[in-house]
N, C-alpha and C positions, 0 to 999 in steps of 0.2 A: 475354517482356517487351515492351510497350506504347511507345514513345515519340511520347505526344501535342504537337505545336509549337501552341500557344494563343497568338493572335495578335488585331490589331483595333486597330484608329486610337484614336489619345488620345481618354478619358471615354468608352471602350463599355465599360468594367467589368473587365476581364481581370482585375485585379489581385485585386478582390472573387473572381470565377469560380478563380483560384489559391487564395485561400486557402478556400475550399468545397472544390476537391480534395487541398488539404493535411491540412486533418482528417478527409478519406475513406483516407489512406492514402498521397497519390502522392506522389513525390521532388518536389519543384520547384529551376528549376534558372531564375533570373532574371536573363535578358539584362543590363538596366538596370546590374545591383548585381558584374555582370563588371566593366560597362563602368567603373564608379565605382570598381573597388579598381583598373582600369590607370591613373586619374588622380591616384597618388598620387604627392606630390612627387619628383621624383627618379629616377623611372622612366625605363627608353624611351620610352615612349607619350606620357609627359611631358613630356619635351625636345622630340618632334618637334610637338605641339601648340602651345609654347611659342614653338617659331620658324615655324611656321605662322600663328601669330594674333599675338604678341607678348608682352611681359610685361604687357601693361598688363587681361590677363585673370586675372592672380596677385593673391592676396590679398595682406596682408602677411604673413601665415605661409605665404607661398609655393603654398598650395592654388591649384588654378584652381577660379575663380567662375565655376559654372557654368551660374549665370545668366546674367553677363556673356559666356560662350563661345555659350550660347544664343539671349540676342539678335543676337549675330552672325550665326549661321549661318540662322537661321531667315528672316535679314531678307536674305539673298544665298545662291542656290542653289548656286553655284559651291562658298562656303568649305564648305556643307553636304555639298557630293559630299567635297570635300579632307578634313573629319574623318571620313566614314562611310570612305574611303579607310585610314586610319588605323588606327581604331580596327575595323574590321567582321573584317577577318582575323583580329587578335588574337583577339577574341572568340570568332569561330566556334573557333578551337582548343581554347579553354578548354570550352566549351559541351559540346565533342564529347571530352573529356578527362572531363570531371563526367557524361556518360552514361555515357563508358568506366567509371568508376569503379561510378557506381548499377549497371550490370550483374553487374559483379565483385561486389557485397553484396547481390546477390541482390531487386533493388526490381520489383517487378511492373509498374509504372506510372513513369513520370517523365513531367513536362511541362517543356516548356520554351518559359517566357515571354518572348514576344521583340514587340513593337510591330512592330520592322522583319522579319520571318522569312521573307516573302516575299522584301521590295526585296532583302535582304541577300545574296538566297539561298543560305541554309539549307532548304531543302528537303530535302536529303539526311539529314540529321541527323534525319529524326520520321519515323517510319510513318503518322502522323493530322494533319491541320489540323483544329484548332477555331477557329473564329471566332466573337468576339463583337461583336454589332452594340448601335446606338440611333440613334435620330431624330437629327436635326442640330440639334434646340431642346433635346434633352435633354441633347446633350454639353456644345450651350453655357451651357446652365445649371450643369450638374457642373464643369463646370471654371472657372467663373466663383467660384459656392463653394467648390471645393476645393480649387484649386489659385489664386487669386485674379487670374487671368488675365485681360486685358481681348477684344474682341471679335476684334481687328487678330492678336493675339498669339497666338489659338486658332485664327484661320482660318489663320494662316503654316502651324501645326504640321500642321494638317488637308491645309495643301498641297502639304505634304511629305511623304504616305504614299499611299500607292497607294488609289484609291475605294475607298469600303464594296462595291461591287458586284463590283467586282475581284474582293476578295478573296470573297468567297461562292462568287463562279464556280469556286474551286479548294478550297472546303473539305468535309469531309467531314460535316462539322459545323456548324452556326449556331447559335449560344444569342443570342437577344434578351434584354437587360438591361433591356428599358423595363419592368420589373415589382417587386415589393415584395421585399425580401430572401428572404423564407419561401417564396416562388412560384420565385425563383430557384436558390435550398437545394434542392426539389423535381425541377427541370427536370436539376439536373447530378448528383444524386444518380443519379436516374434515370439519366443516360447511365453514370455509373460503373458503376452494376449490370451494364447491358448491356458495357460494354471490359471488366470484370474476370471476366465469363462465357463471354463467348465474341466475344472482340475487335472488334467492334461490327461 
């Protein structure tokens, strides 16, 4: 068994790049959507956020707005380390509980999609880094459409992950996203052939 950790700063594509190797076969196992079931109300993770930041990040159905927790942290590095504090141990147990599992059923392949995988370090958790890169005019435009972000709001989140060059320097792997879906389809197909023949 394979465990790829796919990683790369907000609007290099991962997300796209995950599901191309979802319908090649592979488990995916998404950091993000850990992180979102430990903020449901009522939780640990939830109390100690809650007095961390206050109530005034609660919706009225008591969810935390996690917009509103994001403009926070994104806008002061400090409260940023205090929720990665927080929430990143949880996570990594579950991460590494959901591999445990994929191996027991026998999965050839898992990735696990984690934006932070480096800072977090999780390293230990993947036999492979992949990284996906793009220009810095092309994230700001994906995120500007897709995610409806302004300039200020996407340079925070940029400033809050380790260089594109960073992380290159420690992957096994680079997929450039600055190209058309089908040319993309092409490129990780390709790489799947090569992990699931003889582990790249």
């Amino acid at each position: 068994m394979v465990v790829i950790g796919l990683t790369g700063n907000i609007g290099t594509g991962k997300t796209t790049v995950s599901q191309i190797l979802a319908k090649l076969g592979a488990l995916i196992i998404d950091a993000d959507k850990l992180g979102h079931k430990l903020l449901h109300p009522q939780t640990q993770t939830w109390h100690e956020i809650v007095f961390a930041f206050g109530r005034n990040i609660l919706k009225p159905n008591g969810e935390i707005d996690r917009h509103k927790l994001a403009q926070i942290v994104f806008s002061n590095p400090e409260a940023l380390t205090e929720l990665n504090q927080i929430m990143h141990p949880r996570m990594y147990q579950i991460a590494k509980e959901k591999i445990e599992d994929g191996r027991r059923q026998g999965a050839k392949v898992i990735v696990l999609e984690a934006p932070l995988l480096i800072e977090a370090g999780w390293m230990p958790l993947v036999n492979q880094l992949w990284v996906t890169t793009a220009p810095k005019t092309v994230i700001m435009k994906r995120l500007k459409s897709q995610k409806g972000l302004d300039e200020a709001q996407i340079l925070a989140r940029l400033n809050s992950q380790l260089p594109q060059k960073e992380k290159i320097k420690q992957a096994h792997v680079v997929i450039d996203t600055n190209c058309d879906l089908s040319e993309l389809e092409a490129k990780v197909t390709e790489l799947w052939r090569k992990v699931t023949t003889n582990g790249l």
